[in-house]
C-alpha positions as CSV (number, residue, x, y, z in Angstrom):
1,X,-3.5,24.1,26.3
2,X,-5.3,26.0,23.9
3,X,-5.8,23.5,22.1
4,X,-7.8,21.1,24.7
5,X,-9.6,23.7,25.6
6,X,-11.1,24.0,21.7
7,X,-11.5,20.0,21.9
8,X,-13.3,20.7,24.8
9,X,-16.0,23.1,23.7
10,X,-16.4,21.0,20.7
11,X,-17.2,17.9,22.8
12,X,-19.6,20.6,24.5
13,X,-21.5,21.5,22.1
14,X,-21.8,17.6,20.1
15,X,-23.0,16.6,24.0
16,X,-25.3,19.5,23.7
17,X,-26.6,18.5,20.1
18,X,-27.3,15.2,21.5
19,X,-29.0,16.0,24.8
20,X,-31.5,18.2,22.3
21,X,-32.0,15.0,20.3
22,X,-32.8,12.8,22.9
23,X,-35.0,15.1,24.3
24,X,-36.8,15.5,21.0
25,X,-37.2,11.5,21.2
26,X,-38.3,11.6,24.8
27,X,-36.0,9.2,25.3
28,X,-34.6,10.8,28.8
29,X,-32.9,8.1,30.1
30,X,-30.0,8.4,27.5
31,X,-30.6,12.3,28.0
32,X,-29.7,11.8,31.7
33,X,-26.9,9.5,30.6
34,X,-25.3,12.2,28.5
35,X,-25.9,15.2,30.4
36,X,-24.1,13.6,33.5
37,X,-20.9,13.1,30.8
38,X,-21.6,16.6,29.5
39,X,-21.3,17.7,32.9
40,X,-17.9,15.8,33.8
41,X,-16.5,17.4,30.4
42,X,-17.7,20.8,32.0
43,X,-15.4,20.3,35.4
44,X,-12.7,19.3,32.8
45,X,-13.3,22.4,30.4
46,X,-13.6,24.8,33.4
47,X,-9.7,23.2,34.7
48,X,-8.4,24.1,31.8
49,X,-10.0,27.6,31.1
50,X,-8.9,28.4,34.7
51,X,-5.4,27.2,33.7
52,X,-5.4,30.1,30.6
53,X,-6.7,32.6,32.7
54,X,-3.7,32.0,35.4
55,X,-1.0,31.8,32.9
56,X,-2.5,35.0,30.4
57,X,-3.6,37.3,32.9
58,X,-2.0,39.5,35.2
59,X,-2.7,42.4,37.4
60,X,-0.7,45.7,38.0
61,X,0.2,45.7,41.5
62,X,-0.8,49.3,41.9
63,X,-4.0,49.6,39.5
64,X,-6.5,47.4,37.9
65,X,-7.0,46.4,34.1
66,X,-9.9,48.1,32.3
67,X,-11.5,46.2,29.2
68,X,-13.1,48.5,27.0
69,X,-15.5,46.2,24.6
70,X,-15.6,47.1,20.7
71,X,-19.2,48.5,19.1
72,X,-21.0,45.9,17.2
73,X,-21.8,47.4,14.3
């Protein structure tokens, strides 16, 4: 699962790259091609991220799960 999900944001971000290009070009008919794949690969990405998140996380019944975020430094 992992995995796909790493595919996934590769695809992403070569859509992304892409879309940027065409853009450049002004060519925004393949620019509106792309972005309506990049946004079918989204729907797919977000399945699968919601997947992870089902499976990894998990609540206490009687309490809630703090995150406490490391300094950047």
């Amino acid at each position: 699962m992992l995995r796909a999900v790493t595919q996934s944001v590769h695809r992403m971000a070569s859509h992304l790259r892409v879309i940027g290009s065409y853009l450049e070009m002004k060519d925004y008919t393949n620019a509106l091609g792309r972005t309506k794949e990049s946004i079918k690969e989204m729907h797919a990405l977000e399945a699968s991220l919601t997947g992870l998140a089902n499976l990894g996380m998990t609540v206490p019944e009687n309490g809630a799960v703090w995150f406490r975020m490391a300094p950047q430094w």
